[in-house]
N, C-alpha and C positions, 0 to 999 in steps of 0.2 A: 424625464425625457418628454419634452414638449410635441403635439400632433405631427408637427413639419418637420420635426426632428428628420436627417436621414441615418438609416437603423441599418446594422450589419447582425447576421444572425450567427450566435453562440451555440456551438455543437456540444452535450453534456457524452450523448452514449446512445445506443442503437437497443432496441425492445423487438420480443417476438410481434407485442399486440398496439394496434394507432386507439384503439377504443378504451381502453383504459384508464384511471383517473389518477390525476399529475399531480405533482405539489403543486402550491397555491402560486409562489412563486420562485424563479432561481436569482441569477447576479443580480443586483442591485434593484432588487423586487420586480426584475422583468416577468411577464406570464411565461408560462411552459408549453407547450404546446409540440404536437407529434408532427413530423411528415411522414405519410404515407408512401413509402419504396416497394408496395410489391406485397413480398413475402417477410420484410421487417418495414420496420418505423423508427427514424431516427429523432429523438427528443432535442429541443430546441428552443434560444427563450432569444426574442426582438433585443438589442442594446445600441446604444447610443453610438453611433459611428464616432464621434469625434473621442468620445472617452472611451470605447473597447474596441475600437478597428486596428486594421493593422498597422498603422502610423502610432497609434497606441500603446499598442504591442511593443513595437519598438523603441519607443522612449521609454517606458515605461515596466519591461519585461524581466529586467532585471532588479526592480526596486520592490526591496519586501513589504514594504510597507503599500505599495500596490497591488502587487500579488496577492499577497494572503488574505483578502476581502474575496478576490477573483475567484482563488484556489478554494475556498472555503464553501463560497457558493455553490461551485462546481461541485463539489465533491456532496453538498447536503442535497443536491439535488437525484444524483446518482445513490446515495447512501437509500433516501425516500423510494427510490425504484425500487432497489435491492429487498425491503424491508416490504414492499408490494411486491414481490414475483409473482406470489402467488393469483395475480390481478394480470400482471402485468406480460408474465412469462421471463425467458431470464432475460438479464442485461450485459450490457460490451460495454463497457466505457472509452471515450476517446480521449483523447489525450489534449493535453492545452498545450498552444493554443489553437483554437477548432472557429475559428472564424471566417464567414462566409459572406459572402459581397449580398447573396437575394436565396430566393429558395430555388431559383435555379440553379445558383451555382453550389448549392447542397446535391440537389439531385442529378448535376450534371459529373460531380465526384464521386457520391456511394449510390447511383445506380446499379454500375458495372460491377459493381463489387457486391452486388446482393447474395450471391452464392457463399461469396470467403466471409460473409457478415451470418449467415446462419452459419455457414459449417462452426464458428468462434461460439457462438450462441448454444449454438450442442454441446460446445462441450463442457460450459457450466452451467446448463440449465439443470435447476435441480441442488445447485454447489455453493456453498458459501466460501467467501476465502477468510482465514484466520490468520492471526499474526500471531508467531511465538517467536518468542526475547530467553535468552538466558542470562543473567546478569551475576558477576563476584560480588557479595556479600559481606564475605566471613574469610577474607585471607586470612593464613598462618601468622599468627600474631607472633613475633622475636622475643624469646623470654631474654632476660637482660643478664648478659654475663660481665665476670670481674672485665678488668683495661688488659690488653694483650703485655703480655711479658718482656717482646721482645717485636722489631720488626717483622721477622719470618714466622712468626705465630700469627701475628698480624693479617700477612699476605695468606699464609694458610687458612684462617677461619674466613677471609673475603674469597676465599678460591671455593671452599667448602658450601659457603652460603651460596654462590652463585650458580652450583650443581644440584643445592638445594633446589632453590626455584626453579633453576631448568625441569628437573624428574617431576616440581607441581605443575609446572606450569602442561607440560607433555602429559601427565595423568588425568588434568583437566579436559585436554582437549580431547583424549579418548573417551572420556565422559561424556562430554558434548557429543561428539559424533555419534556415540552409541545411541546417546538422548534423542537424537534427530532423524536416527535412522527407525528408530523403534515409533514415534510421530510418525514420520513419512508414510511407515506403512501402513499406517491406519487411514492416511488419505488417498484422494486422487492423485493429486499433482501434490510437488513441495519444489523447493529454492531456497538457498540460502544467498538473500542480498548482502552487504558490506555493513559491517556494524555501524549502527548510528554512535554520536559524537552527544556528549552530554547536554546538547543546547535543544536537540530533536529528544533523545529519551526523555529527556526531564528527570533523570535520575543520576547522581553522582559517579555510581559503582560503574564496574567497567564490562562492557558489553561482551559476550563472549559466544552471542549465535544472535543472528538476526534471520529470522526464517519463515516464509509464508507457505502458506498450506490452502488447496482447495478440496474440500473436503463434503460429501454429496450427505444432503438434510436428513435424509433416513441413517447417514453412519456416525452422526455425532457422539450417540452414544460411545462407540468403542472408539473415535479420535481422543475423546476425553480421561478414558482409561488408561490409554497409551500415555496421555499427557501426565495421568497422577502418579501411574508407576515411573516415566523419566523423571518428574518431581521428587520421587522416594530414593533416586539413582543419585542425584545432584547433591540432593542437601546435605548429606554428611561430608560432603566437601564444599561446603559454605558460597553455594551455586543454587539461585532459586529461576523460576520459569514464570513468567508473565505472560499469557494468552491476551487478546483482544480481536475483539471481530463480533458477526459476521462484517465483513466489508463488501466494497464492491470489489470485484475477481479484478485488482489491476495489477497483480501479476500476472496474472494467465488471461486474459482476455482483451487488456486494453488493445484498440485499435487503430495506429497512424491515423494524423487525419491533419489539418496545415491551413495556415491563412490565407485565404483570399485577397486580393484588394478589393479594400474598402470601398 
């Protein structure tokens, strides 16, 4: 981005503390840099009006191969806050896209909102959010029988099989449920969003809980026990549990936020 460049400013997520120390840099190695709202501080990095404003946005909002540079950045910059709370106090993340015309018109949008931005901030400071997946593994493998005899044996063993699956499929998911409820309660908050699709898991088998948890840094201990005895519940029915985190709380805490013109 050249001196003369004209710059619209990038919203990552909102901190208890403006004194703090930022990553180096966020999107497209813009600086980071806080404004000062009061009672928070919202994080913020200069970008290139013509390549991230919102004429941008809109050409461009829907192409992944644009996005996921944008998204990525976003997110490591917010990941570095997270991963500093203890510097920083907690964090809110805002949602993309978070683009603003100057810093006025930053602080002419979440001034008013300084109260609903701490009251969010309460309630994961102190909280990491975690992600748990439960995935099939180990379906019931079909041991191999003789050719049916007869039409109506036929239709009989496909009627059979297919009550079969039903009673696993309904046994799995009391599994699951129990697995999640027995999780939950070791946390603060939980959800369960809609199962990812094998192209976001990154894993073949088939998704059978997609579920976040915010969960407070003094109680990981016993979230994780919860998680090893759901683990010991799953696996004899060929159902394992994937954790990842801590992340930034953008289930529980992300916070509206919308483009300006550029």
């Amino acid at each position: 981005m050249s001196p003369a460049a004209e710059t619209v400013l990038h919203t990552y997520g909102v901190v208890d503390d403006a004194s703090g120390q930022l990553p180096a840099h966020g999107i497209a190695g813009a600086p980071v840099v806080t404004l000062d709202l009061g009672n928070v501080a919202v994080v913020v990095s200069p970008l290139d009006a013509d390549d991230y404003g919102t004429e941008a946005w809109e050409r461009h909002g829907q192409d992944p191969a644009w996005l996921e540079p944008v998204a990525r950045g976003h997110h490591e910059v917010l990941q570095y806050l997270c991963e500093s709370r203890d510097r920083l106090g907690a964090v809110a993340p805002l949602r993309l896209p978070g683009i603003y015309r100057d810093e006025a018109a930053v602080r002419a949008a979440l001034s008013g909102r300084v109260e609903e931005l701490r009251r969010v901030l309460d309630v994961v400071r102190g909280h990491g959010e975690w992600g748990v997946k439960v995935f099939l593994v180990d379906g019931t493998a079909k041991s191999e029988e003789p050719p049916a005899s007869s039409g109506r044996e036929y239709l009989m063993r496909k009627s059979a099989e297919s009550q079969d699956r039903e009673r696993a499929r309904r046994h799995r998911q009391d599994l699951v449920r129990g697995a999640y409820e027995k999780i939950a309660a070791a946390a603060a908050r939980s959800l369960v969003n809609a199962p990812q699709d094998a192209a976001l898991s990154g894993r073949k088998e088939p998704m059978l809980l997609n579920s976040a948890h915010l969960v407070a840094d003094a109680a990981k201990g016993p979230f994780f026990e919860a998680l090893e005895e759901a683990s010991h519940q799953l696996d004899p029915d060929g159902m394992t549990i994937e954790v990842s985190g801590p992340w930034p709380p953008y289930n529980f805490a992300t916070l509206g936020s919308g483009p300006e013109a550029s």
